[in-house]
Wavefront OBJ file of the C-alpha trace (Angstrom):
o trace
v 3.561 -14.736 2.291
v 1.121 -11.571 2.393
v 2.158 -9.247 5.182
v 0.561 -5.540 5.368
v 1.412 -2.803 7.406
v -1.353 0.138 8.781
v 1.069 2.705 10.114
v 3.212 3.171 7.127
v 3.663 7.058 6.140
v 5.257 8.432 2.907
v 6.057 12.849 3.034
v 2.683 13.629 0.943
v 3.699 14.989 -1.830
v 5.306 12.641 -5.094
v 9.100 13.986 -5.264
v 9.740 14.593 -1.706
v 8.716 11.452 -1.056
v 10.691 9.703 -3.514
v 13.810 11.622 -2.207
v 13.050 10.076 1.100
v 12.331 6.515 0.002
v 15.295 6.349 -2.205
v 17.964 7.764 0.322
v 16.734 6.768 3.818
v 16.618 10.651 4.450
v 14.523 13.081 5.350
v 13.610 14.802 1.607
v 14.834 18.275 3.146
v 18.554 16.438 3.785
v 18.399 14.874 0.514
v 17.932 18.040 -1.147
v 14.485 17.897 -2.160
v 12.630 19.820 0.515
v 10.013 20.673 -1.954
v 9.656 19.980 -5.630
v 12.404 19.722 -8.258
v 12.621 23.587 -8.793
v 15.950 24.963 -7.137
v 15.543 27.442 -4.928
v 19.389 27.627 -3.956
v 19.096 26.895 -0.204
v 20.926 23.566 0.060
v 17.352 21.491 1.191
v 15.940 22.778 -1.658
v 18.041 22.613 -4.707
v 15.553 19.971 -6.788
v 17.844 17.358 -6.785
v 19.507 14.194 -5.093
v 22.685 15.771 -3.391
v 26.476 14.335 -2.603
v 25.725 13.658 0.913
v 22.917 10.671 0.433
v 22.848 8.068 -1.751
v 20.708 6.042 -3.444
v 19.461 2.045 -2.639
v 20.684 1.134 -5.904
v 24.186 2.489 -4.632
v 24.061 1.244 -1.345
v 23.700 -2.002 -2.441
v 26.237 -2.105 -5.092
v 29.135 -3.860 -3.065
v 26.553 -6.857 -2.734
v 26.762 -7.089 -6.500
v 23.165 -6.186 -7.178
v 21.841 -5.123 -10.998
v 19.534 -2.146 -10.358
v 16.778 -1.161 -12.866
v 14.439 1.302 -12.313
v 11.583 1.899 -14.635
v 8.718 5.012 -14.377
v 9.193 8.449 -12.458
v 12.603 9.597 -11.538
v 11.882 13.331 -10.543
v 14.904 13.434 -8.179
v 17.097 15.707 -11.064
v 16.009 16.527 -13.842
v 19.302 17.415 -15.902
v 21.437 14.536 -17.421
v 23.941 14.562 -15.243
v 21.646 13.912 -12.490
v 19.588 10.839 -13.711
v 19.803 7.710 -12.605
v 22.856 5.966 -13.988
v 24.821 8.476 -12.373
v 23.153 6.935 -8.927
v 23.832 3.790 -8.920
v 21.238 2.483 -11.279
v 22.498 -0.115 -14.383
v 19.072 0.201 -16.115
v 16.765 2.995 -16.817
v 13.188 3.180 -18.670
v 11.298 6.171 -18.124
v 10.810 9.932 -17.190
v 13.494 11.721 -15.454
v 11.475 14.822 -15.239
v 8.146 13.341 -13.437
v 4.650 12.099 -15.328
v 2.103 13.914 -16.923
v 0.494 12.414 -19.111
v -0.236 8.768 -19.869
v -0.542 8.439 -23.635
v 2.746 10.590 -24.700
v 5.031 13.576 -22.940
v 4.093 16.980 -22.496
v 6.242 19.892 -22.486
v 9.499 20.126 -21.141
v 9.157 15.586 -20.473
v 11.903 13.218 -22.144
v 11.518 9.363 -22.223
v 14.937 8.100 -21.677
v 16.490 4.749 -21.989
v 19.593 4.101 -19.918
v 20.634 7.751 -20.515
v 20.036 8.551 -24.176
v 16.712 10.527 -24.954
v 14.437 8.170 -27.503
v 11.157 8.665 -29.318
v 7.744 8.000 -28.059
v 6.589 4.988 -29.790
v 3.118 5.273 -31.259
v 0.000 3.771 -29.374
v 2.015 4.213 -26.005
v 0.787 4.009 -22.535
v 2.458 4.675 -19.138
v 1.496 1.507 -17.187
v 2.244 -0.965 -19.826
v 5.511 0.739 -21.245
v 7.263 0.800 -17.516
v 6.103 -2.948 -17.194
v 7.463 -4.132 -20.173
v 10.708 -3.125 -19.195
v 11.034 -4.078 -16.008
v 10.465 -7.788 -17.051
v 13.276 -7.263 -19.847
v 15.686 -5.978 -17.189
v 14.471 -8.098 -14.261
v 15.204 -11.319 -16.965
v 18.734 -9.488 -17.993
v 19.504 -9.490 -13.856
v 18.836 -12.641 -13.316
v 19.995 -14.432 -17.013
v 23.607 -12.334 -15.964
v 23.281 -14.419 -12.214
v 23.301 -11.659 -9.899
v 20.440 -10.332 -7.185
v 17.598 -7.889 -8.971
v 16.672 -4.665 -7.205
v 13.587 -2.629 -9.233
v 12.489 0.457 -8.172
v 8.772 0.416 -10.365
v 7.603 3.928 -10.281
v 4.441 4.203 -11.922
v 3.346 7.341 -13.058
v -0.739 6.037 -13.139
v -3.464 6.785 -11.103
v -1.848 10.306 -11.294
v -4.128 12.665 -13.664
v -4.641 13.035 -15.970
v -7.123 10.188 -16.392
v -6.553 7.782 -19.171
v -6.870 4.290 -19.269
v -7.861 1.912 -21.882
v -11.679 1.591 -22.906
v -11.795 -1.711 -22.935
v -10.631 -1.477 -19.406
v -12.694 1.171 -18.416
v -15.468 -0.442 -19.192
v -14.806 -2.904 -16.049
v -15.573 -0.288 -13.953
v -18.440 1.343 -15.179
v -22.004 1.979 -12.846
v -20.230 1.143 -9.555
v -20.164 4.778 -8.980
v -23.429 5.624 -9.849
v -24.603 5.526 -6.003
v -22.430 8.696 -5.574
v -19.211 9.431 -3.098
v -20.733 9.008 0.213
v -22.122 5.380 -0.386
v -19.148 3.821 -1.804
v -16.949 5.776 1.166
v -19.307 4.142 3.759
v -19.137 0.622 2.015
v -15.033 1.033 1.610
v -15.089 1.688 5.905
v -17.149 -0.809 6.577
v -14.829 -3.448 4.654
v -12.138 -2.178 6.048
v -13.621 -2.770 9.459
v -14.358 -5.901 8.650
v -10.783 -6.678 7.032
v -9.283 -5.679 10.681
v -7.447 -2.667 8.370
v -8.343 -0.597 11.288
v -9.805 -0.820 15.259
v -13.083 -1.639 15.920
v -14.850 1.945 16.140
v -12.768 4.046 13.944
v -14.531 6.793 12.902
v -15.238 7.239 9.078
v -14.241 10.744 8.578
v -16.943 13.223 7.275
v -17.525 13.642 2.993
v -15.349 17.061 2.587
v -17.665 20.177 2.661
v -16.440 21.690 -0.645
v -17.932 18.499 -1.966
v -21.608 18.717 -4.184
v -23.886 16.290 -2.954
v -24.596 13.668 -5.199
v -28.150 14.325 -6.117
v -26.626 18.079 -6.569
v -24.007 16.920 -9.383
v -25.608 17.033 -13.006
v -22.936 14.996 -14.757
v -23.305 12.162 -12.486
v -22.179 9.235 -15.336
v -19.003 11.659 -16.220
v -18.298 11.106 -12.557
v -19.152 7.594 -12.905
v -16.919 7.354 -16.084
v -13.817 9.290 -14.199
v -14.114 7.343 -11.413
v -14.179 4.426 -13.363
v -11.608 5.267 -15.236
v -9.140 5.766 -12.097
v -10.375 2.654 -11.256
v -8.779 1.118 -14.270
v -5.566 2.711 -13.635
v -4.788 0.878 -10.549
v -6.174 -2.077 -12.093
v -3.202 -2.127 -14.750
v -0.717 -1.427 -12.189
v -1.409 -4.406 -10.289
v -1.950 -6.321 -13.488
v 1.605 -5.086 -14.064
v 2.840 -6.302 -10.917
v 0.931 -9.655 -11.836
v 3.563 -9.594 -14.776
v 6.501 -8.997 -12.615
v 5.613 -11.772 -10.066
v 5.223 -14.075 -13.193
v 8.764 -13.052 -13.752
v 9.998 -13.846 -10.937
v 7.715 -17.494 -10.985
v 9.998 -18.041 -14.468
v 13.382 -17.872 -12.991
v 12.192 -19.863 -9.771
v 12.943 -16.369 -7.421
v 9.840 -15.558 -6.284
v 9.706 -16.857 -2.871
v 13.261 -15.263 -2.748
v 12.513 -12.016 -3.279
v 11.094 -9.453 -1.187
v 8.273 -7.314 -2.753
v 7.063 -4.042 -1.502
v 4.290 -1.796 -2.967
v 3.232 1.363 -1.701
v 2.294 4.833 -2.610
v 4.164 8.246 -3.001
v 1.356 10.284 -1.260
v -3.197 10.286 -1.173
v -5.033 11.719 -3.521
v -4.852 14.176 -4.985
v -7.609 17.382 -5.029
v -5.502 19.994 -6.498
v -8.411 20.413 -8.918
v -11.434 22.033 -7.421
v -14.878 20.133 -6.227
v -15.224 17.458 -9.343
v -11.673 18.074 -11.196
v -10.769 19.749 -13.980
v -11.326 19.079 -18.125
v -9.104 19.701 -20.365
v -6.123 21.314 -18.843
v -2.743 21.345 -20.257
v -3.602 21.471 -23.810
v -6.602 18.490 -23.455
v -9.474 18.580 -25.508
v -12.263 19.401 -23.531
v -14.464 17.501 -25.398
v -12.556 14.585 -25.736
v -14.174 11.568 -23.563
v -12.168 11.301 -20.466
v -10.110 8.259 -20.875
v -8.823 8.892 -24.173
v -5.605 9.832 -25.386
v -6.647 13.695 -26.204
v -8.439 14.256 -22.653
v -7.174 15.682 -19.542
v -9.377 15.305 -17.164
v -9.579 15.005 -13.122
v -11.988 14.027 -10.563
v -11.022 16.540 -8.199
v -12.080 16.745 -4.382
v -14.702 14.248 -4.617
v -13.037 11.402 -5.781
v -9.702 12.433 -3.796
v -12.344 12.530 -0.750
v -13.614 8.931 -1.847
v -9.936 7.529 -2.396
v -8.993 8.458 1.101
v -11.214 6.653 2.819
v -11.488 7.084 5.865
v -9.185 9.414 6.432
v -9.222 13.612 5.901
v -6.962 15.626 3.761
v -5.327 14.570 1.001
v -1.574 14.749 -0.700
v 0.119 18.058 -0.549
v -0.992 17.983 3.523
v 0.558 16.104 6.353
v -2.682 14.700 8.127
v -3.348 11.405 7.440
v -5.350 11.821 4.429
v -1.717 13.007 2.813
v 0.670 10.749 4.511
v -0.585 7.371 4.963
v 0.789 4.854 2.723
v -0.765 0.891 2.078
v 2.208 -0.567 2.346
v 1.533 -4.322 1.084
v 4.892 -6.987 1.586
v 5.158 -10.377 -0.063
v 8.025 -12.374 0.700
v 7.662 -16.133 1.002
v 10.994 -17.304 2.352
v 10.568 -14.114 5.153
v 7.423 -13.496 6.020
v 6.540 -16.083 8.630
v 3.804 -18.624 7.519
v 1.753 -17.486 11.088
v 1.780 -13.799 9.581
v 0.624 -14.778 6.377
v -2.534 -12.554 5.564
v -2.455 -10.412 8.784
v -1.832 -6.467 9.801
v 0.997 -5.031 11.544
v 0.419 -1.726 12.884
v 3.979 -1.121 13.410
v 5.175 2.288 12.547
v 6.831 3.002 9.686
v 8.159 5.418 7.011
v 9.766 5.221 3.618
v 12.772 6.311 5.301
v 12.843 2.897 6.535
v 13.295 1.489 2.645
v 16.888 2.146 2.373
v 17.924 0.573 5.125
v 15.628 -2.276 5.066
v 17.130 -3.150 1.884
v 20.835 -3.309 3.592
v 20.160 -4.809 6.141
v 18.393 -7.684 4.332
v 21.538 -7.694 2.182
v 23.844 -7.691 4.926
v 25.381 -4.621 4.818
v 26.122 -0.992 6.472
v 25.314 2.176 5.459
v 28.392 3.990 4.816
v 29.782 7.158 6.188
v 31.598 8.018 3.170
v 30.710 7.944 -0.643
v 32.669 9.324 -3.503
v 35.135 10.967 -0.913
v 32.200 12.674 0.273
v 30.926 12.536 4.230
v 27.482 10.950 4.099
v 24.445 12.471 5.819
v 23.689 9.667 8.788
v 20.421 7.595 7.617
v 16.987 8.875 9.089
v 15.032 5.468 8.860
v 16.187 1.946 10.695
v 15.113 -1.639 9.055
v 11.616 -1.882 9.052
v 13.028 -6.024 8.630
v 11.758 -7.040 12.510
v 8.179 -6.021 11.617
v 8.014 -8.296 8.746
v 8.833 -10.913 11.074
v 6.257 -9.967 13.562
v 8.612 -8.009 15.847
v 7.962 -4.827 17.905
v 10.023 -1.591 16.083
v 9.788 0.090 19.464
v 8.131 4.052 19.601
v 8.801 5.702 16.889
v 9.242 9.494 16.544
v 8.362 10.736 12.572
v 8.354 14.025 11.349
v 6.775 15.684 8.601
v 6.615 19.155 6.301
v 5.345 20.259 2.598
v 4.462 23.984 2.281
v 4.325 24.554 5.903
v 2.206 21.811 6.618
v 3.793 20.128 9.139
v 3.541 17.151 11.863
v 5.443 15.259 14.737
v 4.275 11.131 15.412
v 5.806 10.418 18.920
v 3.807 6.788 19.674
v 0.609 7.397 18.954
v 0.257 10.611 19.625
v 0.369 13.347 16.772
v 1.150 16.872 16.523
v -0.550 18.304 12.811
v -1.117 21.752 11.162
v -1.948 22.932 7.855
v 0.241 25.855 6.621
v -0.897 28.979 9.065
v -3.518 27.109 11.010
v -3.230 26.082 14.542
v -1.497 22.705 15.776
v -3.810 19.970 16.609
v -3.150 17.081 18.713
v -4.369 13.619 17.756
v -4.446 10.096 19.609
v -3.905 8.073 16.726
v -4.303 4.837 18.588
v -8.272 5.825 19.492
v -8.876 8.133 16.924
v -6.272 7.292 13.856
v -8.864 9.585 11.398
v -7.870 12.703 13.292
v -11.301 14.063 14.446
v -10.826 14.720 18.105
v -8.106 17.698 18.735
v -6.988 16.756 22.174
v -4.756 19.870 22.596
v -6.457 21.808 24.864
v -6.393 19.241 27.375
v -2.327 18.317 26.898
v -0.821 21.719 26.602
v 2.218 20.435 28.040
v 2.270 17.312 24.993
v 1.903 19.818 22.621
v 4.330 22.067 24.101
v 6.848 18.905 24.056
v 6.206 17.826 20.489
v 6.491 21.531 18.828
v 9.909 21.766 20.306
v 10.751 18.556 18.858
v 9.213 19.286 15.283
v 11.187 23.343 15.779
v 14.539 21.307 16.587
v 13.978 18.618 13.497
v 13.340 21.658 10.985
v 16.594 23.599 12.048
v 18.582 20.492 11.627
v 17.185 19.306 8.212
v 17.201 22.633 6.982
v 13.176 23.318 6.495
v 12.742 26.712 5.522
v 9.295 29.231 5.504
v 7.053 29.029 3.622
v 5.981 30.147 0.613
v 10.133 29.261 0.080
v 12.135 32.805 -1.235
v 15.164 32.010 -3.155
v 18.469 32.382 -1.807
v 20.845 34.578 -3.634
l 1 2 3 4 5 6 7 8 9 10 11 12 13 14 15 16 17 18 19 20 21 22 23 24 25 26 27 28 29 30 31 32 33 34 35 36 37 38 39 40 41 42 43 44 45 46 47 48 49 50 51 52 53 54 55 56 57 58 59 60 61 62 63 64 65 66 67 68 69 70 71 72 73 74 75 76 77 78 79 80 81 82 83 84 85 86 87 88 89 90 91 92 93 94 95 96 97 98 99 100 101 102 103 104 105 106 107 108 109 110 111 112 113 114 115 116 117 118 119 120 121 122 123 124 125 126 127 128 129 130 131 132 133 134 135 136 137 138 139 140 141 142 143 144 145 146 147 148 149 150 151 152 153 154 155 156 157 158 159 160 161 162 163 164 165 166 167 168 169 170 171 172 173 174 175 176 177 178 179 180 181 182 183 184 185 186 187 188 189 190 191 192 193 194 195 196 197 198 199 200 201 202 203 204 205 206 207 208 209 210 211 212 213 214 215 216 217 218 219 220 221 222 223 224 225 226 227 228 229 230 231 232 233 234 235 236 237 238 239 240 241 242 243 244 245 246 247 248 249 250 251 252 253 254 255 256 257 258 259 260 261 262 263 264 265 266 267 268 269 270 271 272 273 274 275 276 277 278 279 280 281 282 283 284 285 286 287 288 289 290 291 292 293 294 295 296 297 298 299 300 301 302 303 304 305 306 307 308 309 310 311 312 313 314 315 316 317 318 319 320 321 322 323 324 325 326 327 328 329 330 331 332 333 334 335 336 337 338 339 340 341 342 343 344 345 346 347 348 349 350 351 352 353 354 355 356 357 358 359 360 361 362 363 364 365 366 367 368 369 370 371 372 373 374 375 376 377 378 379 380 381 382 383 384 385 386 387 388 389 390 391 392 393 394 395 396 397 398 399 400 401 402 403 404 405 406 407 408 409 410 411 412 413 414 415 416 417 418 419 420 421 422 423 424 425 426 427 428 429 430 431 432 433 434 435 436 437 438 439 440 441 442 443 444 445 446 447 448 449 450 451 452 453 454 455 456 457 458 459 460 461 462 463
């Protein structure tokens, strides 16, 4: 059964969130209040601390094999990679992504935890797949419960994707951004994704307008390109469920797929070409490109919200989270939205609880930080989670969700003060007429910070 949730929110940025999903913590008690650097102030050391652990720990006593496969970027060193959290099986980049044909700089690819060569004609998506099945087939041919963790580095830039592929996509961009933004609302109106009357957001103003942009079929080609990324992840899935399908667990299993953060514009009005040692006259796609699509396709992506990762308004936060789980879902649900609130806090404990067991106060001879999230379970069986209070920060940007009411800045900008149930694309600040609500909720978000440990920003080093 097909079950998709609305009101799902990651921490907008790739590592934090993965912090987050993989402990049940807020990424600042994890460790990880910002990237992997370490800045020496115990939220921000760059890796996975002694006071959280991981799913694939938690759910050891239940006799699980745990395999993950992709992006790690929760420690970088040896000694902090997954085997030494729990996990039985690794395949993939401890370090983060990059690059989808081969590792830049300063990357390994790691099996289990030995460094190994990049094979030739190598890609990302299809790499990471391959394993999982061979570990997902080694779970279950060994008779115990599977849990993957499939971190896929793709539709990250840079862009690269088969042509063959590519070629799928090509001319469906050739209307420009604002068209195929318009067409995206209007099926997701029609979908029931969101309320009758949500607002599509207005095209960003650092944006060219289309009949502005000379290149228009690079655009097309970039676009279509991206496209083709998330086409081979969920072909990749595809493989996985067939997988499952083989050893007769698919109904069994519980399947969650979501995202780490939006898009991305951290490259300009139409992206970048050839950064980090890419040929800038390579075609983008291929294996010696580097090549974005910036704002614009970022602004397209995000439909219909504002913002984007790296920021804490919608744009940045809000995760698809799509479920599939035939023996749990309820057959009525099948199909439909939940708008339930939830958070990839809400992973760790989701997982024991459909397991059947507690989170632990003590790991290692270690006290363990108390988990942030609760089961998200009850709304995948069409139950109410009850008001939710969700808080959020990434270089200052920072937010409070109480209901449906939300408290947002960007780093050094005023708060604004959104009611997400009328007006869930944040385009109506409300917080000159609830001074005391916003007085309330930047409290709250001021006592969160001191207790996770969020620090200024730009973050100084402690010495």
């Amino acid at each position: 059964m097909l079950f998709r949730s609305t009101q799902f929110y990651n921490t907008g940025r790739c590592c934090p969130t993965r912090a987050a999903l993989l402990t049940g913590l807020y990424q600042h008690q994890a460790g990880i209040g910002h990237m992997s650097g370490d800045h020496g102030h115990p939220s921000y050391r760059g890796f996975l601390n002694d006071r959280c652990i991981t799913i694939a720990e938690a759910l050891k006593p239940a006799g699980y094999f745990t395999v993950i496969c992709g992006k790690w970027h929760v420690g970088s060193r040896p000694e902090q990679w997954p085997l030494k959290r729990g996990f039985d099986r690794f395949y993939g980049t401890p370090q983060g992504g990059g690059h989808h044909y081969r590792n830049l700089p300063g990357r390994d690819l790691v099996l289990n935890d030995k460094v190994i060569s990049m094979p030739q004609r190598w890609y990302s998506t299809t790499a990471f797949t391959d394993h999982a099945v061979q570990f997902v087939d080694e779970g279950f041919r060994a008779g115990k419960p599977v849990f993957l963790y499939l971190a896929y580095t793709a539709p990250h830039w840079a862009l690269h994707a088969p042509d063959e592929e590519i070629a799928k996509f090509r001319g469906r961009y050739r209307k420009g951004w604002q068209p195929v933004r318009e067409a995206r609302h209007q099926r997701q109106l029609t979908m029931g994704m969101f309320p009758k009357g949500t607002k599509l957001s207005s095209q960003d103003e650092q944006m060219p307008t289309w009949d502005k942009v000379k290149n228009q079929d690079e655009m097309d080609l970039r676009m279509a390109t991206h496209a083709a990324m998330v086409h081979l992840i969920d072909r990749g899935v595809g493989r996985i469920v067939d997988k499952l399908k083989e050893h007769d667990q698919l109904d069994n299993t519980l399947i969650l797929f979501l995202s780490d953060n939006g898009a991305s514009a951290e490259s300009g009005p139409t992206g970048f070409t050839g950064a980090r040692g890419g040929d800038p006259q390579a075609r983008t796609g291929t294996p010696n490109s580097y090549n974005s699509f910036g704002i614009s396709g970022a602004n397209m992506c995000n439909t219909p919200f504002r913002f984007y990762k790296m920021y804490v308004h919608e744009g940045g936060i809000a995760t698809p989270l799509v479920a599939h789980w035939p023996k749990g879902i309820p057959a009525k649900l099948n199909g439909s939205f939940t708008s339930e609130v939830g958070h990839v806090i809400d992973l760790l404990p989701t997982c024991l609880d459909l397991a059947g067991l507690e989170y632990p106060s003590r790991h290692k001879e270690k006290a363990l930080t108390p988990v942030a999230g609760r089961s998200f379970a009850p709304a995948l069986r069409g139950k109410s989670l009850g008001t939710r209070e969700l808080y959020f920060e990434h270089e200052g940007n920072a937010a409070v969700r109480q209901g449906d009411w939300k408290l947002v800045r960007a780093h050094k900008q005023p708060w604004a003060l959104y009611d997400l149930a009328a007006d869930r694309t944040e385009l109506k600040d409300l917080s000159s007429q609830n001074t005391e609500k916003v007085a309330e909720l930047k409290a709250k978000w001021n006592a969160w910070a001191e207790r996770v440990g969020v620090q200024p920003w730009p973050m100084k080093r402690k010495q």
